[in-house]
C-alpha positions, 0 to 999 in steps of 0.5 A: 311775758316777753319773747328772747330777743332774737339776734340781729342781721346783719347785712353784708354791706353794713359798715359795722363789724358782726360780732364774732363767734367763737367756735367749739372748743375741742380737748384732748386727754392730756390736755391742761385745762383751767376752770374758773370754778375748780382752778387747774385739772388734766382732761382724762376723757372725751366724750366728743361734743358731749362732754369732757372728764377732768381731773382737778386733783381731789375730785373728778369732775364732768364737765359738759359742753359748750365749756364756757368756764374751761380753757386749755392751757 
């Protein structure tokens, strides 16, 4: 079996630019979402760093973090 690649260091000088890593997304009720799966929905709940309740219309749904498929409209 082999190992997870671990990631790359960079050093301060290198001429090449690190990848740039997004911070965590954060929502508030109200907010209008997108999912690439269940399409448009509001947020109805917030489980702060856990866990967000959406309503997509004809379910509820809980989606957990680090909400790769969701973004706030």
């Amino acid at each position: 079996m082999t190992k997870p690649a671990a990631p790359k260091r960079r050093l301060p000088t290198s001429p090449f630019k690190a990848p740039v890593i997004p911070g965590p997304k954060h929502f508030a009720v109200g907010d209008q979402v997108t999912h690439d799966m269940y399409g448009l929905g509001r947020v109805m709940g917030v489980e702060e760093g856990i866990a967000v309740l959406v309503d997509f219309g004809p379910a509820q749904m809980r989606i957990l973090s680090p909400y790769a498929k969701m973004t706030k409209l």
